[in-house]
NUSE-34765 format. One line per field, with one value per residue (C-alpha): residue number from 1; residue in one letter; chain; x, y, z. Coordinates in steps of 0.2 Angstrom, whole numbers, plus 5000, padded with zeros to 4 digits. Layout:
N
kelo = NUM/...
zagu = a/...
torpa = A/...
u = X/...
v = Y/...
w = Z/...
# end
This chain:
204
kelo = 1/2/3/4/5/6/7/8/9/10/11/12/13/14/15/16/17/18/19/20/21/22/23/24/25/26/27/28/29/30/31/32/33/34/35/36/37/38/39/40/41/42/43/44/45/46/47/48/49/50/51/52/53/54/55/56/57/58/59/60/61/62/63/64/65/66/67/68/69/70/71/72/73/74/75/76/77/78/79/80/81/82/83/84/85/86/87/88/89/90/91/92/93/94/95/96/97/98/99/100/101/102/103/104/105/106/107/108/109/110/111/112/113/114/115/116/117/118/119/120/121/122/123/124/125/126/127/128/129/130/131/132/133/134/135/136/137/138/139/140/141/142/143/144/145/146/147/148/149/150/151/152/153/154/155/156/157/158/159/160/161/162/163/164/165/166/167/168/169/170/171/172/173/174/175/176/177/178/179/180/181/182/183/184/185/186/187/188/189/190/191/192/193/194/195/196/197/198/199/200/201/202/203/204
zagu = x/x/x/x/x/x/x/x/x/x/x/x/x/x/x/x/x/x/x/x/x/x/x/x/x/x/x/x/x/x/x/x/x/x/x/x/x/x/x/x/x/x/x/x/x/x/x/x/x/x/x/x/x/x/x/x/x/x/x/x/x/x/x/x/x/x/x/x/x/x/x/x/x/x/x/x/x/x/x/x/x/x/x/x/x/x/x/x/x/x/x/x/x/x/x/x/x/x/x/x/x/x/x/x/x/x/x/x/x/x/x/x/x/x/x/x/x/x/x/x/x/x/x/x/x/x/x/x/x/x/x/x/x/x/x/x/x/x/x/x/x/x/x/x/x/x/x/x/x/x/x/x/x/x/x/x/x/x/x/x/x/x/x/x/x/x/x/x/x/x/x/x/x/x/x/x/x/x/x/x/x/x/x/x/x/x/x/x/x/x/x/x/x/x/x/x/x/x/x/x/x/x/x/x
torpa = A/A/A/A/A/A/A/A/A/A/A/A/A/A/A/A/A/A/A/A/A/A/A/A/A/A/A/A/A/A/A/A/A/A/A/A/A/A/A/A/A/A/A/A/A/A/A/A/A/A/A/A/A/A/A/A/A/A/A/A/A/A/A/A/A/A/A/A/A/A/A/A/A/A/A/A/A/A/A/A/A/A/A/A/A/A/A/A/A/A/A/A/A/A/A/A/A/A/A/A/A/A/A/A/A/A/A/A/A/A/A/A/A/A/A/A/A/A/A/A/A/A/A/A/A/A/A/A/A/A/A/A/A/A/A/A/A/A/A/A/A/A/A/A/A/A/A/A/A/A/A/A/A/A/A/A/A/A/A/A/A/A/A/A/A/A/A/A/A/A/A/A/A/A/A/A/A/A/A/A/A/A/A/A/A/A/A/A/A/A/A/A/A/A/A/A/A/A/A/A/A/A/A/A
u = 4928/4942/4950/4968/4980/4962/4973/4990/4990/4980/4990/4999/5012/5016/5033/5040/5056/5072/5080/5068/5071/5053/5050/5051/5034/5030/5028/5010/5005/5003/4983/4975/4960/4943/4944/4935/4922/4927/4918/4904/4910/4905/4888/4891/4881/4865/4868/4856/4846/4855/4846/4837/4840/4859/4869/4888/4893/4908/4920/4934/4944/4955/4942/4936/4954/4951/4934/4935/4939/4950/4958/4960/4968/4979/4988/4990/4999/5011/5013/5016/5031/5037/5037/5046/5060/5063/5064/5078/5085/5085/5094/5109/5109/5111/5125/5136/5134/5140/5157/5157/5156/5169/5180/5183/5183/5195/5206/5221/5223/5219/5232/5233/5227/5211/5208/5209/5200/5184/5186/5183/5167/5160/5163/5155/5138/5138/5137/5122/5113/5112/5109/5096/5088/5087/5081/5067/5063/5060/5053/5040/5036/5034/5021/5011/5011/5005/4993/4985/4984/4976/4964/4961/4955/4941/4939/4935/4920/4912/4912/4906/4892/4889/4886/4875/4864/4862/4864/4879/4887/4904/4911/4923/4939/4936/4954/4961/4961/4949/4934/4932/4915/4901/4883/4887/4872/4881/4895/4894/4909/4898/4890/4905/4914/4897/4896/4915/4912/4897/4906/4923/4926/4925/4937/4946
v = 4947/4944/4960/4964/4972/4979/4978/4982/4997/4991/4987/5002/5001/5014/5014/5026/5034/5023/5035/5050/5062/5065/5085/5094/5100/5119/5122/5122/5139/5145/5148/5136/5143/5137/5119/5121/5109/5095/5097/5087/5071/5072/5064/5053/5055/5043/5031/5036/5022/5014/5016/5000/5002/5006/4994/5003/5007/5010/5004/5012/4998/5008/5013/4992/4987/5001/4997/4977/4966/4956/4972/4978/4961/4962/4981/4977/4961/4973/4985/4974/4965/4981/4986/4973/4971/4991/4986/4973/4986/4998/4989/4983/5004/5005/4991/5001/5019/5010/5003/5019/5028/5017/5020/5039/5038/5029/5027/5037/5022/5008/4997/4997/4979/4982/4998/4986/4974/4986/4995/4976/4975/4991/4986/4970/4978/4992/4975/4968/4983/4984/4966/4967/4980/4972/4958/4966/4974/4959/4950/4962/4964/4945/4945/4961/4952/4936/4945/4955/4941/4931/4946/4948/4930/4934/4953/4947/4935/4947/4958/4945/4943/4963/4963/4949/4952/4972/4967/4978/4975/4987/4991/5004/5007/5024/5025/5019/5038/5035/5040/5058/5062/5048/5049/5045/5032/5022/5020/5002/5003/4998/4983/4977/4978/4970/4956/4954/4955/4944/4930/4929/4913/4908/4911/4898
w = 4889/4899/4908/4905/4918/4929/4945/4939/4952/4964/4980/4985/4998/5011/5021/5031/5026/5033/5046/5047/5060/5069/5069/5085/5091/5095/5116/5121/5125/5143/5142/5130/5121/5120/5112/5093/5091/5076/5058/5058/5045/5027/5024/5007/4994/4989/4977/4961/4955/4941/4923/4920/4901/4903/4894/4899/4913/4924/4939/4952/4952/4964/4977/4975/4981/4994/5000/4998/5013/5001/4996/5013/5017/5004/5008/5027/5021/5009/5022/5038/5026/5022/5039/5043/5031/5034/5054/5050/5040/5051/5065/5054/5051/5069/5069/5057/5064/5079/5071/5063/5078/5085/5071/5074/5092/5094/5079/5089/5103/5093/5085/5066/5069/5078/5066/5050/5057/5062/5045/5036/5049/5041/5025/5029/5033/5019/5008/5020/5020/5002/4999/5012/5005/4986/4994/5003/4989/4978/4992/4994/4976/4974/4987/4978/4961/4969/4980/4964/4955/4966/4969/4949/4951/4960/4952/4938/4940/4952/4938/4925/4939/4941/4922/4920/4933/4925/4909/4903/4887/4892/4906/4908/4921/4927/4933/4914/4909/4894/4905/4904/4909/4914/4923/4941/4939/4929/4942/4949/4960/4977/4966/4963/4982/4988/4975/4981/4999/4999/4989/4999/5005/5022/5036/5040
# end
């Protein structure tokens, strides 16, 4: 049974806010305390064995995006785009406050000439800047719904492959909201990320 929509919030991209002033840091005190050993990391819980009469069971389709390589993959290549598009962004920012900047300064010894003309350059990059960023927008959009489809096309036969080799009749998408309670044993997220990992393609 195919799977409808499995990764349709999958790739989740992060960018920093354009022009966010970094916070000022509190002075370091004169006499620093003792240093405060780290918490020891979490151990993860063991797997349980999974029922070998189960016919159900369930996926994170979220933590697989997460977890995979190809997932990985996939939300550093959104990020780094976005990054990127923010950068160019950011500098045509730059370029405005500048003529802006220019503007006021000064407006009193400029002619009526140079002033119009600076005021036409400012205009002139309030219309890049929004085209830029509409652009970036759907630039980086495109590549996420090619990226998640391409990565649905090889979710869902690692799935099918899960499912045989168990011999499940339903599976469920734990992040769908229809799952309210399951036994963790039943939970093939890891099978899945494996069969996943162990089946991409080789580097070229």
């Amino acid at each position: 049974m195919r799977l409808l929509s499995v990764v349709a919030t999958i790739m989740v991209m992060l960018a920093p806010a354009v022009g966010a002033e970094p916070q000022p840091q509190p002075a370091a005190p004169a006499t620093q305390p003792p240093a405060t050993p780290a918490p020891a990391a979490p151990v993860p819980a063991a797997r349980l064995p999974f029922p070998p009469d189960a016919k159900t069971a369930y996926v994170d389709l979220q933590r697989v995006a997460n977890e995979s390589t190809e997932g990985q993959v996939a939300n550093q290549q959104v990020q780094t785009l976005s990054e990127q598009k923010i950068a160019e962004i950011e500098a045509r920012q730059q370029e405005l406050a500048a003529s802006q900047q220019k503007l006021e300064q000064n407006a009193n010894v400029m002619s009526a000439e140079a002033q119009l003309q600076l005021q036409r350059e400012i205009e002139r990059l309030n219309v890049d800047i929004q085209r830029m960023t509409q652009d970036a927008e759907a630039e980086v959009g495109q590549l996420q719904q090619q990226l998640q489809l391409a990565f649905q096309q090889r979710l869902i036969p690692a799935i099918d492959r899960v499912a045989a080799a168990k011999g499940l009749q339903f599976i469920f998408d734990a992040g769908a909201g229809g799952l309210i309670w399951a036994n963790p044993a039943l939970d093939i997220t890891t099978d899945v990320v494996d069969e996943l990992n162990n089946s991409a393609p080789p580097a070229q």
